[in-house]
C-alpha positions as a printed NumPy array, in Angstrom:
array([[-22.761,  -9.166, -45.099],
       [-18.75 ,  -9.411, -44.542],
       [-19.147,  -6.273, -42.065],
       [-22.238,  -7.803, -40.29 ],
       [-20.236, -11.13 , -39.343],
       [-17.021,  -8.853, -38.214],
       [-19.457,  -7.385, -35.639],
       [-20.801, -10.78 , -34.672],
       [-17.21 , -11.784, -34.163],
       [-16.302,  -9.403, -32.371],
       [-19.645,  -9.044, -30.497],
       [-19.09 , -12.993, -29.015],
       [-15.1  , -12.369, -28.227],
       [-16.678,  -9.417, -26.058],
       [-18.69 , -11.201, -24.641],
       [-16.26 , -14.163, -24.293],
       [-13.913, -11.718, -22.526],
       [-16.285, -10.306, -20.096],
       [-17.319, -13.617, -18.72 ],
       [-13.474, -15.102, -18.427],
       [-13.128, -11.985, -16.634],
       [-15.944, -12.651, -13.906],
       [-14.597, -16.698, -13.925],
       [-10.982, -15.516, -12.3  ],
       [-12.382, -12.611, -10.231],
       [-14.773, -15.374,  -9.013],
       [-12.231, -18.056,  -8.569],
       [ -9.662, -15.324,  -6.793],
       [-12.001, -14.358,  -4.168],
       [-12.78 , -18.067,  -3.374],
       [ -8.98 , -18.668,  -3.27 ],
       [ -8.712, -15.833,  -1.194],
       [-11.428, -16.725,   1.535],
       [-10.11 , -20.332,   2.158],
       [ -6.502, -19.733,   1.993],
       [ -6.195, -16.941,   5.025],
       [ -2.114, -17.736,   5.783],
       [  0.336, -15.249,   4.487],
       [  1.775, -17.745,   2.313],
       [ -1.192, -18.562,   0.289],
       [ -1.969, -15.225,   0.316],
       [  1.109, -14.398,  -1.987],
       [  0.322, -17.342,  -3.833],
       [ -3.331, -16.305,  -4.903],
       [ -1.54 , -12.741,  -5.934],
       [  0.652, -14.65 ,  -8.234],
       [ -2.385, -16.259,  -9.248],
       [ -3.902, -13.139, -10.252],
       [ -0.966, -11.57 , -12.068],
       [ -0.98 , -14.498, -14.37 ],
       [ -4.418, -13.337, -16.126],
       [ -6.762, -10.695, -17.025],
       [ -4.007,  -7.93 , -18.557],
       [ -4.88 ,  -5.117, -21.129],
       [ -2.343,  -4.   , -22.873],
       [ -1.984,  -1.008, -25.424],
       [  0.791,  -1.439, -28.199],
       [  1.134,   0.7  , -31.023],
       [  2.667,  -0.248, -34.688],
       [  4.116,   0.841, -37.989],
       [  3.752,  -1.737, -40.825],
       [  4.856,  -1.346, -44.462],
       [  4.918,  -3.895, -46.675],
       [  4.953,  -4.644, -50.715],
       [  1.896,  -6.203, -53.287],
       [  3.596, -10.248, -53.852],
       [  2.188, -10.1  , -57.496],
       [  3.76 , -10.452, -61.133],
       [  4.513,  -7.063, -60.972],
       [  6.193,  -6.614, -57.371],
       [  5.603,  -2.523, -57.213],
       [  2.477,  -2.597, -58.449],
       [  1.358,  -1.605, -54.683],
       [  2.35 ,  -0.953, -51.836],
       [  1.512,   0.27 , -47.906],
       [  2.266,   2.143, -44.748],
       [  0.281,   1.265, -41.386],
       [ -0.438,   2.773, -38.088],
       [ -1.753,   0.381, -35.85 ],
       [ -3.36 ,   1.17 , -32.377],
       [ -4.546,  -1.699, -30.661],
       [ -6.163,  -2.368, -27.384],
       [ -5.511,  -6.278, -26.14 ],
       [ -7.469,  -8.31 , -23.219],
       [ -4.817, -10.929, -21.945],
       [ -6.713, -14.439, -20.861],
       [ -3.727, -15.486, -19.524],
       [  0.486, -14.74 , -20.812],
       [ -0.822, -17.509, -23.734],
       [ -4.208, -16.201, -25.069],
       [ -5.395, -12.816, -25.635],
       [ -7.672, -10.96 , -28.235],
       [ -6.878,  -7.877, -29.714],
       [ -9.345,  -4.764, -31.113],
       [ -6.797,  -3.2  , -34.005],
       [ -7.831,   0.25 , -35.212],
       [ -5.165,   1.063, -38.466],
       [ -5.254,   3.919, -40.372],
       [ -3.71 ,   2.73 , -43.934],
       [ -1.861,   4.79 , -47.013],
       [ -1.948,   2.277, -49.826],
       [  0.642,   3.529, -52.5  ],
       [ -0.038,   2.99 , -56.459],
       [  2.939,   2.619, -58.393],
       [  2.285,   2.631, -61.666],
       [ -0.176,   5.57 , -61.52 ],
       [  1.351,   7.334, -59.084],
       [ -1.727,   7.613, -56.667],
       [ -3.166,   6.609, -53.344],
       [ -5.749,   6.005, -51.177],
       [ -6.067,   6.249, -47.437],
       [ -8.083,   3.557, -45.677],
       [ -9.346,   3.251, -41.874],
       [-10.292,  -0.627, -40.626],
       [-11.334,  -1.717, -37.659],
       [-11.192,  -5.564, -36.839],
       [-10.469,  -8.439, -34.815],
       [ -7.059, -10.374, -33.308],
       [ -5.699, -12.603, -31.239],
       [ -2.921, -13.525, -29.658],
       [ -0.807, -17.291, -29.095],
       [  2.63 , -17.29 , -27.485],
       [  4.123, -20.021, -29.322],
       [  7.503, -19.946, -28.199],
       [  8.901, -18.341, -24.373],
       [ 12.624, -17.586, -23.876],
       [ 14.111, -16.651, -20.989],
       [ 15.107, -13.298, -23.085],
       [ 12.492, -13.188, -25.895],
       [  8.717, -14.577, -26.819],
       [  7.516, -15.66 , -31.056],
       [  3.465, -15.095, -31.077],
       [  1.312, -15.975, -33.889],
       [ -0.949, -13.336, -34.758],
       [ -4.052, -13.37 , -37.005],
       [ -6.065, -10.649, -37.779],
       [ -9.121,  -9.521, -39.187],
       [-10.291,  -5.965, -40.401],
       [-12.842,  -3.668, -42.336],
       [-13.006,  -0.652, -43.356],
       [-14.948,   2.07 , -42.104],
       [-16.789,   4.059, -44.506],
       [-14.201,   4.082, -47.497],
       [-14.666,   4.306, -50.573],
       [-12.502,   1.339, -51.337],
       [-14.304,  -1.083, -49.477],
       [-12.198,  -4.139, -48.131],
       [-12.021,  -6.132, -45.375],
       [ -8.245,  -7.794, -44.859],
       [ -6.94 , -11.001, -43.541],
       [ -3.269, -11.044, -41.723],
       [ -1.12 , -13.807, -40.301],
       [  1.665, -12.638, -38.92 ],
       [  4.657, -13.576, -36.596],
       [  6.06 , -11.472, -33.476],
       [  8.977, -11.11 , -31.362],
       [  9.081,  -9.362, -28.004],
       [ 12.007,  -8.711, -25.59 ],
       [ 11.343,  -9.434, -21.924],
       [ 11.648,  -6.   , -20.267],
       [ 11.406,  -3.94 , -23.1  ],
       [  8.454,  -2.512, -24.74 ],
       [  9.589,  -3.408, -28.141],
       [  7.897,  -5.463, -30.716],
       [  9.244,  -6.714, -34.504],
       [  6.942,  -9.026, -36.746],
       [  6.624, -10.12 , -40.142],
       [  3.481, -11.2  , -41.861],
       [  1.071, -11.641, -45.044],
       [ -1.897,  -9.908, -45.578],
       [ -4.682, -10.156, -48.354],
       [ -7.012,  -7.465, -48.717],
       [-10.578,  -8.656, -50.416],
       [-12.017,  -5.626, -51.944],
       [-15.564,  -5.896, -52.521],
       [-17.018,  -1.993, -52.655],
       [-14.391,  -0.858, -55.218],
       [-13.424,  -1.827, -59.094],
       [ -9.653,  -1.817, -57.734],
       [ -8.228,  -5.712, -57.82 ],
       [ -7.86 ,  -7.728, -54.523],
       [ -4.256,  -7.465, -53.043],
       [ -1.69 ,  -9.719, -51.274],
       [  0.878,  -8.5  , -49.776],
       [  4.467,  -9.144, -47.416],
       [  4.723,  -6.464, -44.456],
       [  7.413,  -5.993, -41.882],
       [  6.3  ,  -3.813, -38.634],
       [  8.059,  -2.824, -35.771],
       [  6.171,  -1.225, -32.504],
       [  6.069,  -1.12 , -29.408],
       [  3.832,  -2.648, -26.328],
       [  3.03 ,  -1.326, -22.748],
       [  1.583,  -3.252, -19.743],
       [  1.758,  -6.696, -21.752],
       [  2.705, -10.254, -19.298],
       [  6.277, -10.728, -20.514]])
């Protein structure tokens, strides 16, 4: 049931995505056709630039179980995600992470690939820097410690670098497995190309 709402999610953001899309190509040409001057020319170019960005950013994410025993578990993410940018605000994100989940006490681990859901809010702009709030949702694919997991995390980017630090929580329901439900404090650092800085 949890993997048949992702999909719906992600189905509508899609969806969502594709028609914001054909709004500002829409609204671009009209600008376009009644402004014909050089000047508003350059200023339905601006226009553009403002919206409708994909971006690629890749991340590595570890991070520690917040639990009585603190080294009970641990991870180590990659993260590959592909972002649609609504505006330099608002975008969505599709995540795909590839996960190595570390057990301390029994000196064991398990590898986990989830795909999910994000998005994007640029709380704060700098001149020099930008904070975004970042939720997330994923599930794994065909595991055999099912899960899906929740983040909320923070980011900070430099304007004109690629480079991206964050901190976050993450809790990760486990619902296919007899292994206990985790929550846990990551740090990640990556890196982001073609994002509006």
């Amino acid at each position: 049931m949890k993997r048949l709402f992702l999909i719906a999610i992600m189905a509508l953001a899609t969806t969502f995505a594709m028609a914001q899309e054909g709004e500002a190509a829409t609204a671009n040409r009209s600008t376009a056709a009644n402004t014909p001057t050089a000047a508003n020319t350059s200023t339905t170019v601006k226009a553009k630039s403002k919206s409708n960005y994909i971006s690629v950013s890749f991340d590595l994410r570890g991070g520690g179980a917040l639990a009585k025993d603190y080294r009970e578990f641990g991870n180590l993410d990659i993260d590959v995600s592909f972002g649609y940018h609504f505006n330099d605000r608002w975008s969505i994100h599709l995540p795909l992470t590839t996960s190595l989940g570390l057990f301390y006490k029994t000196n064991t681990f398990t590898e986990q690939l989830y795909l999910g859901l994000g998005g994007e809010f640029k709380a704060l702009e700098r001149e020099d820097w930008n904070l975004i709030i970042a939720p997330k949702v994923q599930s794994t694919l065909g595991n055999r410690w099912g899960a899906m997991a929740y983040d909320l995390g923070v980011k900070s980017e430099w304007v004109g670098t690629p480079i991206v630090l964050g901190l976050g929580v993450r809790f990760i329901d486990t619902y296919a497995s007899q292994i206990s439900d985790k929550f846990l404090f990551y740090g990640s650092v990556g890196l982001r190309f073609n994002s509006p800085k």
